[in-house]
RONUZA-807161 format. One record per residue (C-alpha): residue number from 1; residue in one letter; x, y, z. Coordinates in steps of 0.02 Angstrom, whole numbers, plus 32768, in hexadecimal, padded with zeros to 4 digits. Each point is the difference from the previous one (the first is absolute). Last residue first. Layout:
<rs>
[NUM,'a',[X,Y,Z]];
...
</rs>
This chain:
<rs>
[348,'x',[82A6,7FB7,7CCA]];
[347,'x',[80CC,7FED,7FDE]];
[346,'x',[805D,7F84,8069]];
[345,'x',[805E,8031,8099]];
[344,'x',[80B0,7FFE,7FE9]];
[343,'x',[809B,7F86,7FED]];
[342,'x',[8069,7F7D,806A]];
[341,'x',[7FD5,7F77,8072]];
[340,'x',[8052,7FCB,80A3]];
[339,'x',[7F4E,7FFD,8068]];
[338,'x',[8036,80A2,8051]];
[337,'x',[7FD9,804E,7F50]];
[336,'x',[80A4,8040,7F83]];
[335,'x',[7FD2,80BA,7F9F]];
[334,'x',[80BB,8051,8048]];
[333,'x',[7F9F,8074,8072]];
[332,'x',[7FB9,7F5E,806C]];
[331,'x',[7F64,7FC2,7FE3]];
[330,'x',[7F90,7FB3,808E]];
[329,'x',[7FF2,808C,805C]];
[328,'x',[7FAD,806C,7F65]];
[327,'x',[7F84,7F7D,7FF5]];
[326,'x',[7FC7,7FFF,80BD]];
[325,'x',[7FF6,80CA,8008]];
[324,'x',[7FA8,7FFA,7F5B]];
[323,'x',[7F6C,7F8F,805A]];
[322,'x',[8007,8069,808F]];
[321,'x',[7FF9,8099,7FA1]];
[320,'x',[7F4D,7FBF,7FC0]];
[319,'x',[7FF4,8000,7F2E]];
[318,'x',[7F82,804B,7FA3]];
[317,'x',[8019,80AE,805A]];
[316,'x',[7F86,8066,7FCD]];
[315,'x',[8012,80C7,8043]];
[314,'x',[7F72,8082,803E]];
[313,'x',[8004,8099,7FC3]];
[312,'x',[7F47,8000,7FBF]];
[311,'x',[8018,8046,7F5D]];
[310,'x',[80B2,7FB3,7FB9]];
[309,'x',[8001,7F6B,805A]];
[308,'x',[7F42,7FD8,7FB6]];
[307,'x',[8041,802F,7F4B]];
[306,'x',[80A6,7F9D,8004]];
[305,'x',[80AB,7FEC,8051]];
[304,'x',[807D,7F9E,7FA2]];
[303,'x',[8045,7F5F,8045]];
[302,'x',[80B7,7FB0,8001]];
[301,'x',[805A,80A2,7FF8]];
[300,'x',[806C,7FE8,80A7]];
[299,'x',[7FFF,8080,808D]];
[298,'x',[8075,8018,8066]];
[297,'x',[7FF4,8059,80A1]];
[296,'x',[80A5,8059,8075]];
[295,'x',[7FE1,8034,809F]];
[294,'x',[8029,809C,8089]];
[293,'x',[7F99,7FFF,80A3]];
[292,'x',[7FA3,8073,803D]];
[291,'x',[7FB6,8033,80B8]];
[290,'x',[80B5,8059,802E]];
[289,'x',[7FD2,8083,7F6E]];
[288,'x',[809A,805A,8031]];
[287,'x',[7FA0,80BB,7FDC]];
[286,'x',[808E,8076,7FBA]];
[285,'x',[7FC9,7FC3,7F63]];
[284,'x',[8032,7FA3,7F5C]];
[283,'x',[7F75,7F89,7FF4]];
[282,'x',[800F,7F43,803A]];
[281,'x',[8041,7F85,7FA1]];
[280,'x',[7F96,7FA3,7F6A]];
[279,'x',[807B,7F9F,7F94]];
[278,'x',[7FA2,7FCB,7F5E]];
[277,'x',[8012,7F5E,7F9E]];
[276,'x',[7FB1,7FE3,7F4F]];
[275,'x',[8009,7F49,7FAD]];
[274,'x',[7FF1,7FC9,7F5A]];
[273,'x',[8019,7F26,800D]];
[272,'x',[8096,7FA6,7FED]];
[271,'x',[7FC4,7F43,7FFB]];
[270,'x',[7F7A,801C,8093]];
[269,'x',[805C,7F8D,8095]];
[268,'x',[8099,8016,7FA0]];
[267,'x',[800C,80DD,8009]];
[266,'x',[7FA6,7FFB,8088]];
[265,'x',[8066,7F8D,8075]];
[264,'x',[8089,8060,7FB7]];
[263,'x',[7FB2,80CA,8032]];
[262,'x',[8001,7FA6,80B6]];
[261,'x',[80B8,7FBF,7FEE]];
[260,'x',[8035,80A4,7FC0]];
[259,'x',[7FAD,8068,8072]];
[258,'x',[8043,7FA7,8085]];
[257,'x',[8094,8015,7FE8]];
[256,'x',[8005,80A3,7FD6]];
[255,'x',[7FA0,8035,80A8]];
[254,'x',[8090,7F9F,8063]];
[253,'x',[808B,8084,7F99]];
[252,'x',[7F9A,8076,8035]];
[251,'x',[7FED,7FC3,80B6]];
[250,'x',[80BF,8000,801C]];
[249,'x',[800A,80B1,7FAE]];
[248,'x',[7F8E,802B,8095]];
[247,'x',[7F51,8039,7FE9]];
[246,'x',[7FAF,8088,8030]];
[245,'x',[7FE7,804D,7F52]];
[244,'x',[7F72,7F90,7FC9]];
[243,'x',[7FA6,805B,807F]];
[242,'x',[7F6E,7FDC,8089]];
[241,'x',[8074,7F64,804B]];
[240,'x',[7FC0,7F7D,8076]];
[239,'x',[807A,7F73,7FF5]];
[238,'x',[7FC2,7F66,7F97]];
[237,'x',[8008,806B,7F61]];
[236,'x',[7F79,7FE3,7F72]];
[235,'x',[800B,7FBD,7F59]];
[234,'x',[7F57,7FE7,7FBD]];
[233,'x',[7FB6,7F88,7F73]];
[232,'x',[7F5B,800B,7F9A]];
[231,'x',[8005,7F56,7FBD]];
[230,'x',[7F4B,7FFF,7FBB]];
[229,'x',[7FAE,80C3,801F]];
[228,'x',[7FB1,8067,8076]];
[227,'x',[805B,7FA3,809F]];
[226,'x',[7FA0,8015,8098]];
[225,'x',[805F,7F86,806E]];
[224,'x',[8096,804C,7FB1]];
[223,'x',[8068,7F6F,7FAE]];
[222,'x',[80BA,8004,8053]];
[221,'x',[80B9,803B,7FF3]];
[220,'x',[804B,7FF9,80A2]];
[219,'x',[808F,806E,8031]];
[218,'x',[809A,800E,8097]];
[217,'x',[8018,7F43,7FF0]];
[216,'x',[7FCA,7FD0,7F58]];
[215,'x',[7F51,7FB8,8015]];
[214,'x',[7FA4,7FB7,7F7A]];
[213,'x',[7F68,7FF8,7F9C]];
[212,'x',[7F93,801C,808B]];
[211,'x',[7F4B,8002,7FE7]];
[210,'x',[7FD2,7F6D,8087]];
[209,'x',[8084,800E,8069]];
[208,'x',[7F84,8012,8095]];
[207,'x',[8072,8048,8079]];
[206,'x',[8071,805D,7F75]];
[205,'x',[7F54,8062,7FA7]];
[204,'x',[7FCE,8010,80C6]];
[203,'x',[80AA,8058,802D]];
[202,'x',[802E,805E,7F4F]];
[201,'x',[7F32,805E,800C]];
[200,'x',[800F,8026,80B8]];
[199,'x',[80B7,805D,7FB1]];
[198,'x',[7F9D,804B,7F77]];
[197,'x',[7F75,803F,8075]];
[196,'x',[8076,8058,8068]];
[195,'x',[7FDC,7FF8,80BB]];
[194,'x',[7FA6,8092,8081]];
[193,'x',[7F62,7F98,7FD9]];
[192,'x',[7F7A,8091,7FDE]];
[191,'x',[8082,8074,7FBD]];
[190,'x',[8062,7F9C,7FAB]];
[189,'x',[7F63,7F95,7FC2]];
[188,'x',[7FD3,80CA,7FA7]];
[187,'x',[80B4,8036,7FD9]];
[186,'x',[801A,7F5A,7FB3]];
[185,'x',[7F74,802E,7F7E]];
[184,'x',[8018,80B3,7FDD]];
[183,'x',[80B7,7FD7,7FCC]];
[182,'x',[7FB7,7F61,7F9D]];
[181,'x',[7F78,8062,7F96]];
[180,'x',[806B,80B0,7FEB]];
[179,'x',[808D,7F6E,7F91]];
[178,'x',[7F70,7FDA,7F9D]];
[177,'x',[7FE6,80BE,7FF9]];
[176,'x',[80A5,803F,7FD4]];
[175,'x',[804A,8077,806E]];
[174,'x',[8005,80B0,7FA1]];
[173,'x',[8098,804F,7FBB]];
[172,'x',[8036,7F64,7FA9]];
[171,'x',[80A8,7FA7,7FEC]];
[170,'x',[800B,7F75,7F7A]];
[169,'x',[8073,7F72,7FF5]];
[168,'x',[8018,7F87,7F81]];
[167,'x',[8046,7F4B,7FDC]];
[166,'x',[805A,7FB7,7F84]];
[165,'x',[8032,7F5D,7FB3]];
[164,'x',[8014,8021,7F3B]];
[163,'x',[7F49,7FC6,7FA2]];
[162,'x',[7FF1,80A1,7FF0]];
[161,'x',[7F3E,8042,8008]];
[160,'x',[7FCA,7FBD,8089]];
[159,'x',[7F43,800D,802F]];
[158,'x',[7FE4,7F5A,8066]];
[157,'x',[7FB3,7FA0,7F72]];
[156,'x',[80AE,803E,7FA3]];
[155,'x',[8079,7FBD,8088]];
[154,'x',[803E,8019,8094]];
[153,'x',[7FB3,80C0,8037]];
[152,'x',[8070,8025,80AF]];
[151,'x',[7FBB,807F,8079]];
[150,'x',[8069,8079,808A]];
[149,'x',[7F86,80A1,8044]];
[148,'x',[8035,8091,8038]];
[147,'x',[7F93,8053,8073]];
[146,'x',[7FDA,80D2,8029]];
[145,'x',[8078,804D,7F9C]];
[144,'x',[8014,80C4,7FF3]];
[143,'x',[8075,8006,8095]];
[142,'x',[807A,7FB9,7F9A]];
[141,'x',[8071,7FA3,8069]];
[140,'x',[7FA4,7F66,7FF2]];
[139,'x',[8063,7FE6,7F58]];
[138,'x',[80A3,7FE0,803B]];
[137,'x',[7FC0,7F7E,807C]];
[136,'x',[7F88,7FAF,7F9A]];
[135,'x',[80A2,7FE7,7F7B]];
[134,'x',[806A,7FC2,805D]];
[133,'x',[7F87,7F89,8043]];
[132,'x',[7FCB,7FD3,7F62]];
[131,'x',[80BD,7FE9,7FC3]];
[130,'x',[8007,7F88,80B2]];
[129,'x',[7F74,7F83,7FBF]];
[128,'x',[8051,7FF8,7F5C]];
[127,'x',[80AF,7FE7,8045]];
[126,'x',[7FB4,7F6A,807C]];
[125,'x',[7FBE,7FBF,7F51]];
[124,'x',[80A8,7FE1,7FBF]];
[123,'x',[8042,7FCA,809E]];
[122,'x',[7F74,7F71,800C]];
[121,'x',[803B,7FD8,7F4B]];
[120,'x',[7F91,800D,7F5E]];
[119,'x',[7FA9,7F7A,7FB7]];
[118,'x',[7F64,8018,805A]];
[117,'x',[8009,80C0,7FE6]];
[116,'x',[7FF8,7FF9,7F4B]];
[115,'x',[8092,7FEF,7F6F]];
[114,'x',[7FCA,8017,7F58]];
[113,'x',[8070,808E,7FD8]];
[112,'x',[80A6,800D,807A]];
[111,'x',[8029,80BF,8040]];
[110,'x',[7FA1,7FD5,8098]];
[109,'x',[7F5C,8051,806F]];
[108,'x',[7FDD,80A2,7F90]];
[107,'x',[7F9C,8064,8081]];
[106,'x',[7F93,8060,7FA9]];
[105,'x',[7FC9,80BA,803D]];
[104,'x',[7F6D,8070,8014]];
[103,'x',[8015,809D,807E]];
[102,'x',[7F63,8064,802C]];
[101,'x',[7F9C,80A9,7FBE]];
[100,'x',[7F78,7FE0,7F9A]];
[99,'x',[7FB3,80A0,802A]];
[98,'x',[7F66,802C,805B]];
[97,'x',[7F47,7FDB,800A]];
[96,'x',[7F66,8008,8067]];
[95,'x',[7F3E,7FE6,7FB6]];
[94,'x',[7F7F,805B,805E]];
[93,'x',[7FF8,80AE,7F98]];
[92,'x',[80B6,7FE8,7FB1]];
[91,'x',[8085,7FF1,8077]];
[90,'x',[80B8,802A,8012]];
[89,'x',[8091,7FB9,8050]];
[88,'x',[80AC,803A,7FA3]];
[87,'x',[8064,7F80,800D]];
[86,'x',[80A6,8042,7FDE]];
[85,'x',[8076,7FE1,7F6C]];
[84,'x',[8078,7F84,7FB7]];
[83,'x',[7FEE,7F47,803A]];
[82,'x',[7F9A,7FAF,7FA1]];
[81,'x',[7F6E,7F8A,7FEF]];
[80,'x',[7FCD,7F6C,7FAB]];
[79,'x',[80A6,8003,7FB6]];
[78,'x',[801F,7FD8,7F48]];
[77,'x',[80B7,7FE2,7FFE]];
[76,'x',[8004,7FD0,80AE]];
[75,'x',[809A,804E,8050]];
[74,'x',[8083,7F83,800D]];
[73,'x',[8050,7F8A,808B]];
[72,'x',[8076,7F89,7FEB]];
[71,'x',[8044,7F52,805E]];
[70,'x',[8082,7F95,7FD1]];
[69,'x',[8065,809C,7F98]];
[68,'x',[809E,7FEE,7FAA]];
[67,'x',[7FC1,8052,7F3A]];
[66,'x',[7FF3,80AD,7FF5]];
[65,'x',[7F7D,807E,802A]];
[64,'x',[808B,801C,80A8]];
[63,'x',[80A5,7FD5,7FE3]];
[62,'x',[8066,7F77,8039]];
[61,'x',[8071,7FF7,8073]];
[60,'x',[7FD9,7F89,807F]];
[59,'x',[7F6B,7F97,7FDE]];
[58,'x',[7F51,804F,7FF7]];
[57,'x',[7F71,8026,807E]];
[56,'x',[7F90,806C,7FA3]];
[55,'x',[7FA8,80A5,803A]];
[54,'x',[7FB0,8094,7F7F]];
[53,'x',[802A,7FBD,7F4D]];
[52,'x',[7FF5,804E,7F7B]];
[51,'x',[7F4A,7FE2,7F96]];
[50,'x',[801F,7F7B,7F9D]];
[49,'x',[802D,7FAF,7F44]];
[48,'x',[80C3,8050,802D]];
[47,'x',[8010,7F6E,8096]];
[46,'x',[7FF7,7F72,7F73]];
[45,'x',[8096,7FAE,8039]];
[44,'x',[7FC0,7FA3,807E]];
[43,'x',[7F3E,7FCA,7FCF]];
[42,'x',[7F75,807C,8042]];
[41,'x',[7FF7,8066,7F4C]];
[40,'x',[7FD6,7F3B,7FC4]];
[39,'x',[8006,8006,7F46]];
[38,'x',[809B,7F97,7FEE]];
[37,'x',[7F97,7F76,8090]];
[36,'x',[7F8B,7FD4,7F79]];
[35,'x',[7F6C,7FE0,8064]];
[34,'x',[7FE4,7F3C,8038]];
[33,'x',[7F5B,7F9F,7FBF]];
[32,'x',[7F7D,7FEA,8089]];
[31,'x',[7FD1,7F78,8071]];
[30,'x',[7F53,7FE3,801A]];
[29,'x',[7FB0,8001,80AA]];
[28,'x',[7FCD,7F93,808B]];
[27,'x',[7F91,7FCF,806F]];
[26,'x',[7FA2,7F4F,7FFB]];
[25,'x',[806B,7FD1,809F]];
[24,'x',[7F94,8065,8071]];
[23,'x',[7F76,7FCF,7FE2]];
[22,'x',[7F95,8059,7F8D]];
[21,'x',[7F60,8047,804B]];
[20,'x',[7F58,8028,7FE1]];
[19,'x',[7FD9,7F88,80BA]];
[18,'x',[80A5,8056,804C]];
[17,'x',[7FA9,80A6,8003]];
[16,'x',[804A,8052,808C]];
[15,'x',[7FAA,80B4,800B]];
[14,'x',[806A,80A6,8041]];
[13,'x',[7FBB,8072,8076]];
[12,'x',[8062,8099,8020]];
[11,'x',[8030,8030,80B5]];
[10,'x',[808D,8069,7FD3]];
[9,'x',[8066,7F86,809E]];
[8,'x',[7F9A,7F6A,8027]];
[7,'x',[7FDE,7FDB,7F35]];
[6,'x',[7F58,7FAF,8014]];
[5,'x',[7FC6,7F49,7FAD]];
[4,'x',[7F6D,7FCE,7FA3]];
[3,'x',[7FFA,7F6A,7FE3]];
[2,'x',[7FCF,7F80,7F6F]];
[1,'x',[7FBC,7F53,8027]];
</rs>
């Protein structure tokens, strides 16, 4: 029988549909034909196709817009906003406006073409995690900036344009309001529990092991109770932390790992699916949000939402995150089952 469940923390209702369902082998998605890496403007070498660069981590001596780099990060050619000007708040009659002020930027992840996250190093990915940190940091100094937020399109179904591995950041002079939904929701069971709800949420989801698809030590990555769609994953840190800034280089470098083996679970478990990931940390404020709690969520593009998502807001999840918890435990990153066996889940 379907269910309807309740996200604890935006309180959203999300319905578990299990009955319409695939299971959660029967997901999958074609493979695609490789780009022609010569035409790449993210490939090594090809520096000149982009805008210069604004923070890389390169090997001694070379030169910046030049070949050396393992991690690099550009301007967005065609930014969604940008950075020159002031905001300007205005209204007309009852509707409010103001500039498109903000910061959009990709964050070219390696020099190699073809090359994703799962097959990268943990080191690798630790760089990564610390370029966004550099460049949060740099970038909460304008007082203009209210959030910046850290997303990664895989794939065309996902809305990537270059097949190169990238991510992007964008920094916005209002708080965005997905991110508004969470904030006002731990404040609220703050408030009338004196605990964060994310850290309740990491004790029961680790008592029951249910949704858990595994824990790394100082992270889990799990199936939200609530989850709006099949194999929505999160990465969340053990230790109660309201920014993705508080963490030691030791944790980074844990982060990456895990990452990696959770992004390889889904990667086999779905043969290479479009995903999206998003960082949500809290706002750039004097306030130290204490009540939130900094996560990552992944979302592969198994299902497509539809007319009744669309105009009631509610979500259909046709497959239960306990169910996707189980399969993704029983792969490993590298596509082999506990049973011994080797490969990924069969198309539906």
């Amino acid at each position: 029988m379907p269910e309807l469940r309740k996200d604890p923390i935006i309180g959203r209702w999300v319905i578990i549909s299990t009955d319409r369902a695939r299971r959660p082998s029967s997901f999958g998605s074609m493979p695609r034909p490789r780009e022609d890496a010569s035409m790449c403007p993210f490939c090594s070498g090809n520096e000149a196709h982009t805008p210069p660069e604004v923070f890389a981590y390169r090997q001694p001596n070379s030169v910046p817009n030049r070949p050396g780099w393992r991690v690099r990060v550009i301007s967005n050619k065609y930014p969604a906003l940008v950075i020159e000007g002031n905001l300007s708040r205005s209204a007309k009659g009852l509707y409010d406006q103001m500039n498109g002020i903000g910061a959009h930027e990709v964050i070219i992840e390696t020099p190699q073409h073809g090359r994703d996250m799962v097959e990268m190093s943990d080191e690798e990915i630790r760089d990564v995690l610390w370029i966004y940190r550099e460049r949060m940091l740099d970038l909460a100094r304008d007082s203009r900036f209210k959030y910046i937020l850290i997303f990664k399109n895989h794939g065309e179904a996902a809305g990537a344009s270059l097949e190169h591995e990238h991510s992007q950041l964008i920094a916005t002079p209002i708080i965005p309001k997905r991110v508004t939904e969470e904030i006002e929701g731990s404040r609220q069971y703050y408030s009338f529990k004196e605990r964060c709800i994310f850290c309740d949420i990491i004790r029961q989801e680790i008592m029951e092991y249910e949704r858990i698809v595994k824990d790394y030590d100082a992270f889990i990555s799990f199936q939200p109770f609530a989850s709006r769609f099949p194999f929505e994953t999160w990465i969340i840190p053990k230790p109660h932390q309201s920014s993705f800034l508080e963490m030691s280089d030791q944790e980074y470098l844990i982060l990456a790992g895990a990452l990696r083996d959770t992004l390889g679970r889904i990667k086999h478990a779905l043969n290479n699916p479009a995903f999206n990931f998003i960082l949500h940390t809290r706002p750039i404020s004097k306030d130290s949000h204490e009540y939130f709690h900094w996560h990552i969520e992944i979302f592969p593009k198994v299902t497509k939402m539809a007319g009744f998502e669309w105009g009631s807001g509610f979500y259909i999840n046709p497959t239960s995150p306990e169910e996707a918890a189980a399969f993704l435990r029983g792969i490993d990153m590298n596509g082999r089952r506990h049973d011994g066996q080797t490969g990924s889940a069969p198309h539906g």
